[in-house]
KEFI-180654 format. One record per residue: residue in one letter; x, y, z of N, C-alpha, C, CB in turn. Coordinates in pm, whole numbers. Glycine has a CB too. Layout:
% KEFI-180654
+------+--------+---------+--------+---------+----------+--------+--------+---------+--------+---------+----------+--------+
! rest ! n_east ! n_north !   n_up ! ca_east ! ca_north !  ca_up ! c_east ! c_north !   c_up ! cb_east ! cb_north !  cb_up !
+------+--------+---------+--------+---------+----------+--------+--------+---------+--------+---------+----------+--------+
!    a !      X !       Y !      Z !       X !        Y !      Z !      X !       Y !      Z !       X !        Y !      Z !
...
+------+--------+---------+--------+---------+----------+--------+--------+---------+--------+---------+----------+--------+
***
This chain:
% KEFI-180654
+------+--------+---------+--------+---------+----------+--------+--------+---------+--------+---------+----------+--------+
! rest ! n_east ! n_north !   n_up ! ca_east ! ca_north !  ca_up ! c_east ! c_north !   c_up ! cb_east ! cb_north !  cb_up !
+------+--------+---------+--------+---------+----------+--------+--------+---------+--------+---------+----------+--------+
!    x !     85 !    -118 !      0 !       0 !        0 !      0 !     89 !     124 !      0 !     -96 !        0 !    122 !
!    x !     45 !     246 !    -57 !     103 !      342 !    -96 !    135 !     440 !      9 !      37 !      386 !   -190 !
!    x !    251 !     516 !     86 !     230 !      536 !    196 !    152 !     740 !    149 !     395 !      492 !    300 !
!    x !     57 !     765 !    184 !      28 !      886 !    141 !     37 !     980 !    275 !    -110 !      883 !     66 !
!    x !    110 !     994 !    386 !     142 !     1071 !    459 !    151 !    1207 !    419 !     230 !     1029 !    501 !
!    x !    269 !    1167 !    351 !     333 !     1303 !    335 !    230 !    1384 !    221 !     508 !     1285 !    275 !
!    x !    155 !    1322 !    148 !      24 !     1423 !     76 !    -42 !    1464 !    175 !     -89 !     1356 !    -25 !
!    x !    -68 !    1387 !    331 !    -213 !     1440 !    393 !    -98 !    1516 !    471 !    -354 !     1321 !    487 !
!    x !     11 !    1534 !    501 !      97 !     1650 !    584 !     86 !    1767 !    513 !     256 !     1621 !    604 !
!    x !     64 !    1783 !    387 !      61 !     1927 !    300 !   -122 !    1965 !    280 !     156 !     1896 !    110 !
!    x !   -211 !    1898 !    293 !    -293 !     1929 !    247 !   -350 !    2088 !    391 !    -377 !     1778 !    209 !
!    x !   -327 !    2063 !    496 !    -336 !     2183 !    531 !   -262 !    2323 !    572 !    -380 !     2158 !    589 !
!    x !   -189 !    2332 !    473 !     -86 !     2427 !    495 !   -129 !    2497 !    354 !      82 !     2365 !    518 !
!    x !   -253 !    2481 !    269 !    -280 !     2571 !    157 !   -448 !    2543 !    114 !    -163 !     2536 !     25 !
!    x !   -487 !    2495 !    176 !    -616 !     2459 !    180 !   -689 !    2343 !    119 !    -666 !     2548 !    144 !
!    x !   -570 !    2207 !    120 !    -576 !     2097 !     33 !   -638 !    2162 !   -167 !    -708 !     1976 !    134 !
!    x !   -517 !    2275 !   -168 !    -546 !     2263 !   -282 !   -478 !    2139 !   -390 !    -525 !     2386 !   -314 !
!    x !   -467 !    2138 !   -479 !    -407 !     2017 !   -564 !   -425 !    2028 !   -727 !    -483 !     1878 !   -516 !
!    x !   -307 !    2016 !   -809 !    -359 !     2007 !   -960 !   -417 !    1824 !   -970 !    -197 !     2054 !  -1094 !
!    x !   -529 !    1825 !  -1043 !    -568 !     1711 !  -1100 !   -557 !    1650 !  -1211 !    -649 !     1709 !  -1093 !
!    x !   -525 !    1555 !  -1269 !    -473 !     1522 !  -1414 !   -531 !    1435 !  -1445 !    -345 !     1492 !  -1442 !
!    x !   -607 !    1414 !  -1563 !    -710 !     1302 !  -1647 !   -629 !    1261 !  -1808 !    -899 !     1399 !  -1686 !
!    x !   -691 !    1189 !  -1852 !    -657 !     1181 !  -1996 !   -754 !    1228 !  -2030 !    -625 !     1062 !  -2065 !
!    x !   -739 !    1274 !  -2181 !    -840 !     1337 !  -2238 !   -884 !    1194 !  -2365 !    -781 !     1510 !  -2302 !
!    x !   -973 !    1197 !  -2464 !    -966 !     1070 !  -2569 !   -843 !    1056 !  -2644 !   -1075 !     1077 !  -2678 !
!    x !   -812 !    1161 !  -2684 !    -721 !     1180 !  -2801 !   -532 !    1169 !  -2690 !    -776 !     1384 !  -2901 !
!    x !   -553 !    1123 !  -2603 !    -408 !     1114 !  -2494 !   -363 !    1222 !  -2449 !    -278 !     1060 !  -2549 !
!    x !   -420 !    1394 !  -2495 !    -335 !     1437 !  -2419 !   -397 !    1487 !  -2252 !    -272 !     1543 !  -2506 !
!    x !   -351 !    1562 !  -2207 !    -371 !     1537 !  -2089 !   -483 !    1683 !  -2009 !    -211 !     1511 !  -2033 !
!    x !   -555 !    1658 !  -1964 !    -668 !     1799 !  -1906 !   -590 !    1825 !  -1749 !    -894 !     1734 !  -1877 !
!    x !   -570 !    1885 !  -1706 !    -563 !     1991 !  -1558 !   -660 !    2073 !  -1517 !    -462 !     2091 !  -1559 !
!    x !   -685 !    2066 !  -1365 !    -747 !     2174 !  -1315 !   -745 !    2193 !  -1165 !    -871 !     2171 !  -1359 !
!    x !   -705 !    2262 !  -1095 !    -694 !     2312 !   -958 !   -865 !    2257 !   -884 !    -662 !     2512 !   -967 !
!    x !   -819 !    2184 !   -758 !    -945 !     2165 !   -667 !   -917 !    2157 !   -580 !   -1027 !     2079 !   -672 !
!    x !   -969 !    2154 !   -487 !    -915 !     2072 !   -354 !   -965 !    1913 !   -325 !    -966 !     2160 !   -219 !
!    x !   -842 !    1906 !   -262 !    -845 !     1754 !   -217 !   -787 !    1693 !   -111 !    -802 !     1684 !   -301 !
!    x !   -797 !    1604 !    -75 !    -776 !     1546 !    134 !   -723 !    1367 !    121 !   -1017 !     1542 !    264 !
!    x !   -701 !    1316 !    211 !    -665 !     1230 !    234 !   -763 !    1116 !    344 !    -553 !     1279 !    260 !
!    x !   -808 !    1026 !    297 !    -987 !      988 !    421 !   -988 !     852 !    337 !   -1205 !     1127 !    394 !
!    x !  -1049 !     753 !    443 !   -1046 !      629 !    408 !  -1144 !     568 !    350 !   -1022 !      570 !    490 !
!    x !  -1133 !     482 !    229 !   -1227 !      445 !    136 !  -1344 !     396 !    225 !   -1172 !      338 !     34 !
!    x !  -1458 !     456 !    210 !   -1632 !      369 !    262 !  -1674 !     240 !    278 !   -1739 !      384 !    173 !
!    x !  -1585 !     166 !    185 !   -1637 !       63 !    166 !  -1526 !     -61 !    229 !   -1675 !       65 !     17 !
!    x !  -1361 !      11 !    216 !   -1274 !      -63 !    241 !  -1173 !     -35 !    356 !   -1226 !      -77 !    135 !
!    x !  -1229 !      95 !    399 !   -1108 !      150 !    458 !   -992 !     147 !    467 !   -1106 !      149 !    525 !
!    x !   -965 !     164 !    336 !    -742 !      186 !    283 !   -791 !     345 !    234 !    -631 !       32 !     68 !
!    x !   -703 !     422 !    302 !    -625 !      554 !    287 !   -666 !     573 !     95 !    -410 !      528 !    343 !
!    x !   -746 !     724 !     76 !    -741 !      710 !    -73 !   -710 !     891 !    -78 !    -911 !      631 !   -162 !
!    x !   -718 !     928 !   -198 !    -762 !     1079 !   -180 !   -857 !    1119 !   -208 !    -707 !     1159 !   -229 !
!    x !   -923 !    1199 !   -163 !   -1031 !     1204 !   -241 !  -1035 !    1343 !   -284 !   -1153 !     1157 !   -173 !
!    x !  -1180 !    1382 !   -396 !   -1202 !     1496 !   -398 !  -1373 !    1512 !   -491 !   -1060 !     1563 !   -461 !
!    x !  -1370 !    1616 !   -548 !   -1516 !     1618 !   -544 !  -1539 !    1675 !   -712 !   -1583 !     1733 !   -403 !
!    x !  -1606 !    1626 !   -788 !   -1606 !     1672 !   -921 !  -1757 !    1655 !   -928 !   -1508 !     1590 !  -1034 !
!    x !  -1767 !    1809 !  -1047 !   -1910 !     1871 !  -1074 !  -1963 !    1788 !  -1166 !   -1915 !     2019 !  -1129 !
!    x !  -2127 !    1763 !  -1175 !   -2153 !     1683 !  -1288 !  -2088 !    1691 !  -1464 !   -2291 !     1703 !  -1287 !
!    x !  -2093 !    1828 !  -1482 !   -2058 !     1833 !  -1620 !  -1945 !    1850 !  -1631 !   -2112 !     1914 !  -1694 !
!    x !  -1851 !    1817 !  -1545 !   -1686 !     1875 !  -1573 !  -1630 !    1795 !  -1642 !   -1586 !     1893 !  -1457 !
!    x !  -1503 !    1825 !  -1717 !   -1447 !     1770 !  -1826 !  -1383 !    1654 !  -1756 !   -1352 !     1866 !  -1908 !
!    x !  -1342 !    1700 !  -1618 !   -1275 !     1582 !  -1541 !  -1372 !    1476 !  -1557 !   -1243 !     1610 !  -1380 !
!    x !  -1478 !    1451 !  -1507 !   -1566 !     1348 !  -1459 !  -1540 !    1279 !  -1585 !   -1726 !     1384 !  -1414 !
!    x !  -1592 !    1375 !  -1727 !   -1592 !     1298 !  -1842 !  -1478 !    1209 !  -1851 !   -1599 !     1378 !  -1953 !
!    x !  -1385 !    1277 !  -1863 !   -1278 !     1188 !  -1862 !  -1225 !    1057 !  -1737 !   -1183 !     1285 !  -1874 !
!    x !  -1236 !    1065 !  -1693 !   -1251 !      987 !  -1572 !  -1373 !     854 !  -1574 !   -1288 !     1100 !  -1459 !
!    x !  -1487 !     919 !  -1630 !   -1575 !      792 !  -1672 !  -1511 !     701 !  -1757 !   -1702 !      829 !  -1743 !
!    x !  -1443 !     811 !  -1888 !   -1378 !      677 !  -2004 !  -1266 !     643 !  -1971 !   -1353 !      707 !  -2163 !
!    x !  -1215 !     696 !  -1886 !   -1035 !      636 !  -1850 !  -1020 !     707 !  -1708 !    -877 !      710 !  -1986 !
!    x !  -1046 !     566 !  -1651 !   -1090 !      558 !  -1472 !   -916 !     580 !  -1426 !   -1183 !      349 !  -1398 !
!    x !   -838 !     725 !  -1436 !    -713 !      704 !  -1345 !   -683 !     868 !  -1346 !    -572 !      586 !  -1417 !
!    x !   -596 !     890 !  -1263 !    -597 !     1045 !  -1223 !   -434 !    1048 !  -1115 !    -783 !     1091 !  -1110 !
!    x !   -368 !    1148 !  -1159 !    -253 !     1212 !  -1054 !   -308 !    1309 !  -1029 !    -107 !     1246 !  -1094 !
!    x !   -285 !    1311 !   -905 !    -277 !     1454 !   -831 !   -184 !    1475 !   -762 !    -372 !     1487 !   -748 !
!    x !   -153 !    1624 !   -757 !     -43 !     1711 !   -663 !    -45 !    1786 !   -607 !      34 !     1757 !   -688 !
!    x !    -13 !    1802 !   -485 !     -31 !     1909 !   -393 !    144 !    1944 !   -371 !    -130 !     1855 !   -240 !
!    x !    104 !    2114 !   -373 !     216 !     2159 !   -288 !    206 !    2254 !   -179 !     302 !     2210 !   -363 !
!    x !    314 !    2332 !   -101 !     307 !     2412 !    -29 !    436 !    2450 !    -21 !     244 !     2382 !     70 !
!    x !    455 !    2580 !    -19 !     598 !     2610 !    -35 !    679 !    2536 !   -173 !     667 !     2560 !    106 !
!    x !    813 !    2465 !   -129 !     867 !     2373 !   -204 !    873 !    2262 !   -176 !     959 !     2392 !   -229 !
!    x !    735 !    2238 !   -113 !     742 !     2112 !    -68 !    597 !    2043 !   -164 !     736 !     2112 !    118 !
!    x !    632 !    1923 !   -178 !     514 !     1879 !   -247 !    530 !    1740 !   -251 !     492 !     1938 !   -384 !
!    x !    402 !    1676 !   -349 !     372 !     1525 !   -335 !    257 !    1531 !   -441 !     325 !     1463 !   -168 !
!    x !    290 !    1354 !   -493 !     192 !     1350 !   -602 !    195 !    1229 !   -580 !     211 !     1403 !   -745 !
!    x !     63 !    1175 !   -583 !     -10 !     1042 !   -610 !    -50 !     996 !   -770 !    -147 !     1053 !   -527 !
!    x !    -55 !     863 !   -793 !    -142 !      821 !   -977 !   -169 !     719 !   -902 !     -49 !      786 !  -1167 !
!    x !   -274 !     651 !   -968 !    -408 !      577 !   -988 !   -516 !     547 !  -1002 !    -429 !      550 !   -967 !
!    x !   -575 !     404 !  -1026 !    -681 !      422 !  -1076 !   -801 !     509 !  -1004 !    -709 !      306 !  -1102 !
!    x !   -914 !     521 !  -1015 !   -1030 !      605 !   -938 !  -1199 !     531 !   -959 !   -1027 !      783 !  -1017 !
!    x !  -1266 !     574 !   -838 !   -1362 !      517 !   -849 !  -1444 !     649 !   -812 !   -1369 !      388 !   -773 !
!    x !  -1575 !     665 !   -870 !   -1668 !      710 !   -901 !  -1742 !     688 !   -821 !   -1697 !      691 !   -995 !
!    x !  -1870 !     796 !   -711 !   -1948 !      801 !   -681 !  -2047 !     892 !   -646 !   -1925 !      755 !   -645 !
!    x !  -2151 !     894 !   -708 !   -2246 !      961 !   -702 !  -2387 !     910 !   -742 !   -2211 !     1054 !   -760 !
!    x !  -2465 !    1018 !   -739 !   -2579 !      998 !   -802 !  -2607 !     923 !   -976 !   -2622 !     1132 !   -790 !
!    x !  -2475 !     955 !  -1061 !   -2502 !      912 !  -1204 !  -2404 !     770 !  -1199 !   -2450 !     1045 !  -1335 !
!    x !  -2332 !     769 !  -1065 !   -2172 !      699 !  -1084 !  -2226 !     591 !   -950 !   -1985 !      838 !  -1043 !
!    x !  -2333 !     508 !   -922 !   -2372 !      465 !   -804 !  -2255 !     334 !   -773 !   -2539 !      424 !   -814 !
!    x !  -2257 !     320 !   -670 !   -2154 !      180 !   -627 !  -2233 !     118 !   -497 !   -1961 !      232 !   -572 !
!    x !  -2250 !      -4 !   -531 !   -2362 !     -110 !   -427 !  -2240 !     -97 !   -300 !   -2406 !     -334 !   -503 !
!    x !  -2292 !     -77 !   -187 !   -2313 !      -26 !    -28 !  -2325 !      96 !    -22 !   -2207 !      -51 !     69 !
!    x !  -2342 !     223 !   -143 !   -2337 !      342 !   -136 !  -2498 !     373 !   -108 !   -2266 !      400 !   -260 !
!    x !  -2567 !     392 !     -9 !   -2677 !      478 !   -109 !  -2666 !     608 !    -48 !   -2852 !      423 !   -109 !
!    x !  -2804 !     659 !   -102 !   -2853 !      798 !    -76 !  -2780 !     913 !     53 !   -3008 !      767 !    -38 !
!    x !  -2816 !     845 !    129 !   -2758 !      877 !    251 !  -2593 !     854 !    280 !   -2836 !      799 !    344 !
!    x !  -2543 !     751 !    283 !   -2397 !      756 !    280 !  -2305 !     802 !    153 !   -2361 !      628 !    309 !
!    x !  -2352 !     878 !     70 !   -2325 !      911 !    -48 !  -2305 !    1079 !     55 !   -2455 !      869 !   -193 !
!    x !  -2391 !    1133 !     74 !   -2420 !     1239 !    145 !  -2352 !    1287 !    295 !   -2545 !     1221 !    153 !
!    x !  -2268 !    1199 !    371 !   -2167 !     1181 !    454 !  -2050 !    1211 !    371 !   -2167 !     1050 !    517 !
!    x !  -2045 !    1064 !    246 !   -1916 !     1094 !    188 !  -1888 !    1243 !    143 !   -1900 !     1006 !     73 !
!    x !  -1943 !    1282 !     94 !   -1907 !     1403 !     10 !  -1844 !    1502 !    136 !   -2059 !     1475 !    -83 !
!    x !  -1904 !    1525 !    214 !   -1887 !     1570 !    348 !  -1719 !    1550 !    409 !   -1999 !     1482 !    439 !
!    x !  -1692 !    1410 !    411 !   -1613 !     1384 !    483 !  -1447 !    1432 !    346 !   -1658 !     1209 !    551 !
!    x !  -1492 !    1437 !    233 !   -1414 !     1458 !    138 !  -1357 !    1596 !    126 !   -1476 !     1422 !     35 !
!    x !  -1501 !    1681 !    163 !   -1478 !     1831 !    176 !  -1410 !    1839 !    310 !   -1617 !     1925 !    170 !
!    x !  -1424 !    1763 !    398 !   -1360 !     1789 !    543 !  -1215 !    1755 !    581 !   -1437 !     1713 !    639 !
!    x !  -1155 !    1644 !    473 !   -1038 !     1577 !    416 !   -987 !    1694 !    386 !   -1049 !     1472 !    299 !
!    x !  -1057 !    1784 !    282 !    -952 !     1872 !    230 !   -936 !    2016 !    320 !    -990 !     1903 !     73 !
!    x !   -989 !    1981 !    356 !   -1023 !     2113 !    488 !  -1073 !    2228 !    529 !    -959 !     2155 !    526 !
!    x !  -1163 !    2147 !    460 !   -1344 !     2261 !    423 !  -1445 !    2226 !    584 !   -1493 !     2152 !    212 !
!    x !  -1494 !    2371 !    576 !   -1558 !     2373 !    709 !  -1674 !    2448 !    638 !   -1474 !     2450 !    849 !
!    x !  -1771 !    2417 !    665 !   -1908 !     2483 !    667 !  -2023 !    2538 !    750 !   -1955 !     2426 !    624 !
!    x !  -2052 !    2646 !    746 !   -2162 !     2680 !    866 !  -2266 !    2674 !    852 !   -2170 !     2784 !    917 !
!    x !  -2325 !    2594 !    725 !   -2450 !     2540 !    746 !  -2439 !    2386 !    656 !   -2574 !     2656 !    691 !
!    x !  -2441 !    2282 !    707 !   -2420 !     2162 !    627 !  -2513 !    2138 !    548 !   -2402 !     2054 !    692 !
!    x !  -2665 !    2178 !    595 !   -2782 !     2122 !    534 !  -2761 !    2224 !    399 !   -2942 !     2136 !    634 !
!    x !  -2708 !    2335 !    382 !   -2751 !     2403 !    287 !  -2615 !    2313 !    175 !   -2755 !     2593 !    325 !
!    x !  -2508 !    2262 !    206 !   -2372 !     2184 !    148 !  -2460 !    2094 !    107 !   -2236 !     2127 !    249 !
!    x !  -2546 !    2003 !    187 !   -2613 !     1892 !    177 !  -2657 !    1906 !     23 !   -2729 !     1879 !    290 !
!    x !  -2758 !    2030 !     15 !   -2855 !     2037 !    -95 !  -2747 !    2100 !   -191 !   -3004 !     2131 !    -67 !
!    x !  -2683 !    2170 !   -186 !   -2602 !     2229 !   -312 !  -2531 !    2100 !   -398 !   -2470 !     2345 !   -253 !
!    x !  -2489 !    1979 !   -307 !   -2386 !     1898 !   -334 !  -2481 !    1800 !   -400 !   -2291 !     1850 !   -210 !
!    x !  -2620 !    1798 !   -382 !   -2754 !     1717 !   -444 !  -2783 !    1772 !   -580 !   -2898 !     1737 !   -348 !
!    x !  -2795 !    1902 !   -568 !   -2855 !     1956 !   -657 !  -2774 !    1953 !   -799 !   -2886 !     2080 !   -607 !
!    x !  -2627 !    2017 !   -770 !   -2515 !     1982 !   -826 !  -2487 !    1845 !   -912 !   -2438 !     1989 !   -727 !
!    x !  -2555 !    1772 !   -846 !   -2523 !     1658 !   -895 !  -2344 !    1585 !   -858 !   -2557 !     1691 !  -1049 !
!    x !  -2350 !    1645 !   -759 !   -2151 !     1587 !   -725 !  -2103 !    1455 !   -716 !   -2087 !     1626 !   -575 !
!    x !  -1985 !    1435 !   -765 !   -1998 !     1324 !   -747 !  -1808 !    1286 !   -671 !   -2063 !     1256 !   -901 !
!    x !  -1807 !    1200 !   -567 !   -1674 !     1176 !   -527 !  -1571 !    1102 !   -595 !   -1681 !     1126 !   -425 !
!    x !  -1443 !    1170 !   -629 !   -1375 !     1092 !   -682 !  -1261 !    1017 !   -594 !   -1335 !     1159 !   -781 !
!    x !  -1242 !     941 !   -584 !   -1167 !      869 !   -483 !  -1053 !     793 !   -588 !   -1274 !      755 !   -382 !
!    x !   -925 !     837 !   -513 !    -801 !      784 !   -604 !   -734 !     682 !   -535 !    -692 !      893 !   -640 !
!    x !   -720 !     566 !   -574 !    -629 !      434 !   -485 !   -497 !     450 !   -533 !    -679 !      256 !   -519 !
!    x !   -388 !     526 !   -453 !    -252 !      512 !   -500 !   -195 !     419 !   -576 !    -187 !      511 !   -416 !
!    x !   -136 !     377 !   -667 !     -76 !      296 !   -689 !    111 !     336 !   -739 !    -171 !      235 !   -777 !
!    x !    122 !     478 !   -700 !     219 !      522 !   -688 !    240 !     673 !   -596 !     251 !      516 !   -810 !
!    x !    333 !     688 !   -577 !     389 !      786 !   -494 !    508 !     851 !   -535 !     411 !      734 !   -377 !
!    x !    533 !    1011 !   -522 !     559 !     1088 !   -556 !    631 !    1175 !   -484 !     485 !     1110 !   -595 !
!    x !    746 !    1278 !   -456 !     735 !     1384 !   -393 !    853 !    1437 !   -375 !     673 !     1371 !   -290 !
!    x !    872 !    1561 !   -358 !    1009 !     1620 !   -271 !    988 !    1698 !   -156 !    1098 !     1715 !   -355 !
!    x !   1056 !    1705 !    -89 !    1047 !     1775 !     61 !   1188 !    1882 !     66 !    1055 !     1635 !    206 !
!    x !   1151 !    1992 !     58 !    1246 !     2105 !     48 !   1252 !    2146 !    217 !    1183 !     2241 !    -68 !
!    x !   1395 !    2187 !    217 !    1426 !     2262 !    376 !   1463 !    2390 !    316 !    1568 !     2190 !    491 !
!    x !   1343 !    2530 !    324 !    1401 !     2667 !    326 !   1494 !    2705 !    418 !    1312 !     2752 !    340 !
!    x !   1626 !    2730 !    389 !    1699 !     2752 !    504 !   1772 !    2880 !    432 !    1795 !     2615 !    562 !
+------+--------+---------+--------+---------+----------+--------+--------+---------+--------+---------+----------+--------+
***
């Protein structure tokens, strides 16, 4: 198993931001800034990353036809990057032990991974429904990183 420490040691020192990386059809490659956290799979509990993609985003698309994704976080000169495959969940992306309700935790605990705080959940609740969101959860299958000393 992939040790992802040192990703969940940076994710709050910039607000678990992170670039995300998909394939696109044609191989080359899509990016886009999100945030993202470190929280244990629902179903299996092994360490994944997770993060949260909008129904119509180019990510998801891509990600439906070619299920794998790096991400990187930095802070300072310090940083870390994970690749692997990804699993899908949501409302369009369902996975049997997920339903309605623990779908609606997850998303929660993903935004809370990355180190999102909210002062009203119920209103997160419905935006993240309405939205159509869906969690993307990445299973390391590699590891990444450098650790800089500003001195």
């Amino acid at each position: 198993m992939a040790d992802l420490n040192p990703f969940a040691q940076l994710v709050p020192l910039d607000h678990g931001l992170v670039v995300v990386s998909t394939a696109r059809a044609d191989g080359t490659v899509q990016s886009s800034v999100v945030n993202a956290g470190v929280l244990d799979h629902p179903l299996t509990g092994t360490p994944v990353v997770g993060l949260v993609a909008a129904a119509a985003s180019r990510r998801l698309v891509n990600l439906r036809a070619r299920p794998r994704a790096t991400v990187v976080i930095r802070a300072g000169w310090n940083w870390a990057g994970i690749e692997g495959p990804t699993q899908l969940i949501g409302p369009d992306d369902p996975l049997d032990g997920i339903d309605t309700e623990r779908l609606r935790v997850l998303l929660r605990d993903v935004f809370t991974a990355a180190g999102g705080t909210h002062e009203d959940w119920d209103e997160y609740d419905r935006a993240m429904a309405g939205e159509r969101r869906v969690a993307v959860l990445v299973t390391p299958d590699r590891t990444f990183g450098v650790a800089y000393s500003a001195g």
